[in-house]
C-alpha positions in Angstrom: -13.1 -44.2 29.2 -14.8 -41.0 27.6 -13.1 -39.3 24.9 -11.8 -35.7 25.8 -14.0 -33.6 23.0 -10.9 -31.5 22.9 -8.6 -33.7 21.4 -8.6 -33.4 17.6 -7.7 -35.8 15.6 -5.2 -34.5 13.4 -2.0 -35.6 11.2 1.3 -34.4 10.8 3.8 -34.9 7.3 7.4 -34.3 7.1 9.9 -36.2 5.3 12.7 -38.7 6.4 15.5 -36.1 7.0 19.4 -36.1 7.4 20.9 -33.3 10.0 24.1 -32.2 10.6 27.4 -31.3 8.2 28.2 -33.6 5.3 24.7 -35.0 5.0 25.4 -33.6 1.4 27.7 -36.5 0.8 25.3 -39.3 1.7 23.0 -37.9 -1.8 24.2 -41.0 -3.7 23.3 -43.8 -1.0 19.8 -42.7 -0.7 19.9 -42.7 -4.9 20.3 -46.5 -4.8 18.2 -46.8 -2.0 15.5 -45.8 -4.8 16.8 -48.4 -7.3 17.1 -45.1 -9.9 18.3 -45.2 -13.0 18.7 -41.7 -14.1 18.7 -38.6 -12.1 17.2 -35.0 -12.9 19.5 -32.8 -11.1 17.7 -29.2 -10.5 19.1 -26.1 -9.7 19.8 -22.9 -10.6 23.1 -20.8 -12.4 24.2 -19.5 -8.3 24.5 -22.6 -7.1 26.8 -23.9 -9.8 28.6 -21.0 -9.2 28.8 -21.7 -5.3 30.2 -25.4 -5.9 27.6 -27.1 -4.7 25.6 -28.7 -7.9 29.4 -29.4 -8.7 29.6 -31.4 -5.8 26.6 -33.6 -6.2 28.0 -33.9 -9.7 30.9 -35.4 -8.6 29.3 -38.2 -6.1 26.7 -39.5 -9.0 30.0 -39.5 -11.6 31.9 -41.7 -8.7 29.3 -44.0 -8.1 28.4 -44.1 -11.9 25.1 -42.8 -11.5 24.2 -41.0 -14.9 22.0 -37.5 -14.5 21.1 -34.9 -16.4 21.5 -31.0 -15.0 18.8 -28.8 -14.9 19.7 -25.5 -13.9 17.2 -22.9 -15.6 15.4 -21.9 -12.7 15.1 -18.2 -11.4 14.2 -16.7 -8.4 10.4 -17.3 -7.5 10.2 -20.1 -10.2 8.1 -19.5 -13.1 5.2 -21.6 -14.8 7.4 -22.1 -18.3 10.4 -23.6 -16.7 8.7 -26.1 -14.6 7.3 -26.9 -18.4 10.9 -27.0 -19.5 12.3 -29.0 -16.7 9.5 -31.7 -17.2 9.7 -31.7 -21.3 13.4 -32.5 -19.9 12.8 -34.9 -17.6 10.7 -37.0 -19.8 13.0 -37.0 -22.6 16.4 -37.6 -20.8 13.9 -40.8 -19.1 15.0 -39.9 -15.4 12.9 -41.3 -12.4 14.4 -39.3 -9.7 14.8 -35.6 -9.2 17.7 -34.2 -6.7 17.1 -30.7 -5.7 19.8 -28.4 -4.7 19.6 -24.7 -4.0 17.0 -22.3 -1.8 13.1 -22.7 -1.8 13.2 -22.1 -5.7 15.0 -24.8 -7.1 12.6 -27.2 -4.7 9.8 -25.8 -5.8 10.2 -26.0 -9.1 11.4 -29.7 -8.6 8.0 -30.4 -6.8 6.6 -28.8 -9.7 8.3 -30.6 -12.9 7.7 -34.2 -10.8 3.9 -33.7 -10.8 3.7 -32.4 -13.7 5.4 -35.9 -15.3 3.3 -38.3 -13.6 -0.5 -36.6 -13.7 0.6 -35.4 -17.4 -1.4 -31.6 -17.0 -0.5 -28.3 -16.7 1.6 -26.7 -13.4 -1.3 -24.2 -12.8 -3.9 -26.8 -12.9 -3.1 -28.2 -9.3 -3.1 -24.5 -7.3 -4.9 -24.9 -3.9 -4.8 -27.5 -1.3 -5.1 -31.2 -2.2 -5.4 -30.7 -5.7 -2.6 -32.8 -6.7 -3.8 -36.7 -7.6 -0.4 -38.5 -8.3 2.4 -38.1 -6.3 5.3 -36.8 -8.4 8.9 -39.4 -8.4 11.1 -39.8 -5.9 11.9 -36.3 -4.6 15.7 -35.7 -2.7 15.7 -31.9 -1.2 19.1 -30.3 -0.6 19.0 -27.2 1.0 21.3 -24.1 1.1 19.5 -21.5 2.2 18.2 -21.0 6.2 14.6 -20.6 5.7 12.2 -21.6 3.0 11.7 -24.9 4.2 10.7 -26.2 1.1 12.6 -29.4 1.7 10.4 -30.6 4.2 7.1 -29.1 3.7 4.0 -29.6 1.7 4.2 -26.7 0.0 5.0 -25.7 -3.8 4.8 -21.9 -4.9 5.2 -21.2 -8.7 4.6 -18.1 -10.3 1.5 -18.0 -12.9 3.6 -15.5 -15.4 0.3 -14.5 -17.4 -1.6 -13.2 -14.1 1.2 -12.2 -12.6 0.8 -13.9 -9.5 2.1 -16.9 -7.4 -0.2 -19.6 -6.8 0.3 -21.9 -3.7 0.2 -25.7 -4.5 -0.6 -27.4 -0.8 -0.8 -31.4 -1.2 1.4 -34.0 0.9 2.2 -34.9 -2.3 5.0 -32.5 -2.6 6.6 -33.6 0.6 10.1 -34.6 -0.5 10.9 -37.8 -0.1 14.3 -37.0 1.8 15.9 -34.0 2.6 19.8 -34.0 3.3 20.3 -30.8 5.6 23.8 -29.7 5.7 24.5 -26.5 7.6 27.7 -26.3 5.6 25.9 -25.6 2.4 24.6 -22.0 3.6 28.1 -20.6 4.1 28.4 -19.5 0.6 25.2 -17.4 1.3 25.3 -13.5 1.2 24.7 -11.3 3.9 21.4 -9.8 1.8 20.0 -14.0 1.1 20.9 -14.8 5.0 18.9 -11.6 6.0 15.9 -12.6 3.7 16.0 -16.3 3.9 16.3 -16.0 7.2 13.5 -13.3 8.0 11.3 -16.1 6.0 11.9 -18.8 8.5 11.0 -16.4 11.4 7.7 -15.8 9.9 7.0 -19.5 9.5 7.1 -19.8 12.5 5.0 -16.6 13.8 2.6 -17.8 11.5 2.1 -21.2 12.2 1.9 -20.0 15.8 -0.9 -17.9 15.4 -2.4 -20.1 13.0 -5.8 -21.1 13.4 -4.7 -24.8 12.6 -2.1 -24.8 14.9 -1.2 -27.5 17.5 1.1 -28.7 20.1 3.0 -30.3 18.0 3.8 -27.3 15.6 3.4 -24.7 18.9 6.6 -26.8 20.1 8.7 -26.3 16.8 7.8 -22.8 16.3 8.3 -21.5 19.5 12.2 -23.2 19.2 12.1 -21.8 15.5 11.8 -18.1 17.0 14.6 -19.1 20.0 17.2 -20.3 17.7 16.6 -17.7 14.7 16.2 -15.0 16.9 19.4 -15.9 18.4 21.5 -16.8 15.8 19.8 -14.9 12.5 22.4 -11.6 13.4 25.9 -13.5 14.1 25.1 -16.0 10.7 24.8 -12.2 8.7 27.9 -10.9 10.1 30.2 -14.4 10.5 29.2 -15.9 7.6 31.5 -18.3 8.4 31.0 -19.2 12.0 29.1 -23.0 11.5 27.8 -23.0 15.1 25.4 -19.9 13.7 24.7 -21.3 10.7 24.0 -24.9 12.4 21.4 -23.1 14.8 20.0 -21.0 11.8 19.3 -24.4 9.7 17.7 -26.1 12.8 15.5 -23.1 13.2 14.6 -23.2 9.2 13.7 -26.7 9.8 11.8 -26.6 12.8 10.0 -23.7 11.4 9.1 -26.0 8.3 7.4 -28.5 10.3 5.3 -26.0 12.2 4.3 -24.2 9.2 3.9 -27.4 6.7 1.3 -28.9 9.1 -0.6 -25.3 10.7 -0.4 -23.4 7.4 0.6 -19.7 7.7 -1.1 -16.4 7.4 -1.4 -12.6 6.0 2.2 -12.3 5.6 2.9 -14.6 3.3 -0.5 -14.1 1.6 0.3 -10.9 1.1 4.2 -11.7 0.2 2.8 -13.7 -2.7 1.1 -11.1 -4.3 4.4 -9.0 -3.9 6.3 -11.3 -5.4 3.8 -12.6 -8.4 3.6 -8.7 -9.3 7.0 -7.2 -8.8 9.3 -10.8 -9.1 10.4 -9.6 -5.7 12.6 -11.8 -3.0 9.8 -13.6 -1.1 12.0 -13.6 2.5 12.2 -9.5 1.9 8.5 -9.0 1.2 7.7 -11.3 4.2 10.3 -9.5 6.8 8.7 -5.9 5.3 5.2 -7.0 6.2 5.3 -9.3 9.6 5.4 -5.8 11.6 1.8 -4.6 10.2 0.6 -7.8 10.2 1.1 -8.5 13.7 -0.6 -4.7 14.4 -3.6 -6.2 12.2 -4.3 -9.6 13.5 -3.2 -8.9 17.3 -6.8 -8.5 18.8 -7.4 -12.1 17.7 -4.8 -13.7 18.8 -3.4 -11.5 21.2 -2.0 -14.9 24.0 -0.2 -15.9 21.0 1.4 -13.0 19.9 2.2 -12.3 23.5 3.9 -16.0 24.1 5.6 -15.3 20.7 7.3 -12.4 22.3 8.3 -14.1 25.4 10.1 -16.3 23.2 11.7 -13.3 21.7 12.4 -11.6 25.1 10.1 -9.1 25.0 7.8 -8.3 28.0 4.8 -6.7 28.5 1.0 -7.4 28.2 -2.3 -6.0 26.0 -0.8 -3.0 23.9 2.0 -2.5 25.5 3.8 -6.3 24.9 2.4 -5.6 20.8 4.1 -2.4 20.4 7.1 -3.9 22.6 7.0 -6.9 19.9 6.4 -5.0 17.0 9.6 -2.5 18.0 11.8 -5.2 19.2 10.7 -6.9 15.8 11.8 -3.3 13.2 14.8 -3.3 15.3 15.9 -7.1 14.4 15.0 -6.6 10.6 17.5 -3.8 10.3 20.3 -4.7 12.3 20.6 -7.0 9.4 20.2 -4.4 6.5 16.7 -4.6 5.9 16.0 -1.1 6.8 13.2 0.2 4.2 10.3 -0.1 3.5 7.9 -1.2 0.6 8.0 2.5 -1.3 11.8 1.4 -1.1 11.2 -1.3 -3.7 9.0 1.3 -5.9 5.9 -0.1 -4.8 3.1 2.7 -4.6 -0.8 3.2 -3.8 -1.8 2.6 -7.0 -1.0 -1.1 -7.2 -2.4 -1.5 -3.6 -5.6 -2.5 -5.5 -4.3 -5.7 -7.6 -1.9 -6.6 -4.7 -5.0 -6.8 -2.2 -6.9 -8.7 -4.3 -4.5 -11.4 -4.9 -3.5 -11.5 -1.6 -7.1 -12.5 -0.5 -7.3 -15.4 -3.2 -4.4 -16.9 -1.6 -4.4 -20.1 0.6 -2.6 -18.9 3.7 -5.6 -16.3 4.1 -7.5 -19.4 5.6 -5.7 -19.6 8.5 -4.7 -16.5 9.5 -6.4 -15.7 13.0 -8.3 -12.7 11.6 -10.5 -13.2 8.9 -9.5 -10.0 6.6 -11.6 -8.3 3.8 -9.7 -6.6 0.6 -10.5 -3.0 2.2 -8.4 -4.4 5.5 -5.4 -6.0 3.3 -5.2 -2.6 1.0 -4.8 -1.3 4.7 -2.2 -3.3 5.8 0.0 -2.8 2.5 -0.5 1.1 2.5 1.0 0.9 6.3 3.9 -1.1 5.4 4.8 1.6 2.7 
């Protein structure tokens, strides 16, 4: 039989994963599933606050598991504390790190692991497959909607000397497991459900217009953009109601496994370099941008973007389903408060410059379905002022 030409050969990474509420509570089986001896715990100061770190402090102290908490991690995690966390790591002699937070704590967890077993510098593995040593056993635990980081290949960690955020892409980082409790996102605010949220929707726009897209990840993210599309509003304004936050975490995590294994585009290129520069939240730079993003890349990938919208609701065809899409799209982002713009968070012309630049050295720029020049990305960021 001939081969169909057509059919690429291609492979697809995600991690074992646990869905549904009280996956949380199942963190200390899958410890001693590794044989560990010592646990790095990492998270960050709002998640102690929330209860949660408490929690998973409490299930290693029953089952006499000893750990050591690592909670110095800001938002958009920075070079010198994935430093820290390994210095840490390596003294306390752990050999498993447990994650628990949003897309920061995970990614500086990814970060601190491979730093401890290649022995270099964070900033030495930017860019895709640079990463020769897997890091330790890695358990992701997450309580955001939206980054994803618990289940992709993905690591972004902010170089603090450039000022920018450099993408680390290796199926290295992959978490080993992640537990995925939808009950660990009610302690969210309305503003981190809006952003995290707004992040998971462009995952999976942009894996669906990626140029390495696939069935596989067209499936995901077209269900990604059904359930978070759906849900995104009713988790901002019941914070409580678990049937919107269950829908809102499957969304996050089908959206991961589009965008982990097709990549993603301008948008988060360009959110990057917002959020290297100005230490801004990475799901509000994304939601800000998706709109003149879309109205720059449409012409290339205009039976995607069009299929995208159907998924939305929107109708329409050529120019008139874009600026259908792109309405419906503005609409969405400030029904749940995000109704500014970039001159809104003091950004101005004169940084366009450095931001463009960056933004062009990043990854996701690969695969974004229009290949863009600095002149096009300056354009895109002085529209989205």
């Amino acid at each position: 039989m001939e081969e169909n030409p057509n059919l690429e050969l291609r492979k697809f990474v995600a991690p074992e994963f646990l869905f549904g509420s009280g996956a949380i509570d199942m963190v200390d089986r899958y410890i001693h599933n590794f044989r560990s001896k010592k646990v790095m715990i990492v998270t960050d100061p709002g998640i102690i606050e929330a209860g949660w770190a408490g929690r998973i402090e409490k299930l290693l102290k029953d089952a006499s598991i000893p750990y050591v908490l690592f909670h110095d991690t800001t938002p958009n995690p920075k070079d010198f504390e994935v430093i820290n966390g390994a210095e840490i790591y390596m003294e306390e002699g752990c050999d498993i790190i447990v994650a628990i937070g949003g897309g920061s704590p995970m990614d500086c967890a990814k970060g601190i692991g491979i730093v401890c077993t290649n022995g270099r510098h964070i900033l030495e593995f930017e860019g895709v497959d640079e990463v020769p040593v897997p890091g330790p056993p890695l358990i992701c635990i997450p309580t955001t909607a939206g980054t994803a980081a618990d289940i992709s290949q993905f690591a972004i960690i902010c170089d603090t000397e450039r000022q920018v955020k450099i993408a680390i892409v290796s199926k290295t980082v992959v978490p080993d497991v992640a537990l995925i409790d939808p009950l660990t996102t009610t302690t969210m605010t309305p503003e981190l459900t809006a952003e995290t949220g707004m992040d998971a929707l462009v995952h999976a726009f942009e894996a669906y217009v990626s140029n390495a897209s696939s069935p596989v990840t067209d499936l995901n993210a077209l269900e990604a953009v059904r359930l978070i599309s759906g849900s995104l509003y009713g988790a901002w304004k019941e914070p409580l109601n678990i049937e919107y936050r269950r829908s809102m975490m499957l969304g996050s995590l089908f959206a991961g496994l589009a965008f982990s294994n097709a990549s993603l585009g301008l948008v988060h290129a360009m959110a990057h370099s917002l959020g290297g520069l100005r230490d801004l939240p990475h799901g509000e730079c994304n939601a800000l941008l998706l709109e003149e993003v879309i109205n720059y890349n449409f012409s290339s990938a205009a039976g995607r973007y069009t299929r995208l919208a159907g998924a939305l609701g929107v109708s329409g065809s050529g120019e008139i389903v874009k600026e259908n899409l792109i309405k419906t799209l503005s609409e969405f982002r400030k029904s749940i408060g995000i109704d500014y713009r970039l001159s809104d968070l003091g950004i101005t012309r004169k940084i366009i410059p450095d931001l463009a630049r960056f933004a062009l050295a990043d990854p996701c720029v690969i695969t974004n379905p229009r290949v863009p020049d600095v002149k096009d990305i300056e354009g895109v960021y002085e529209k989205a002022l």
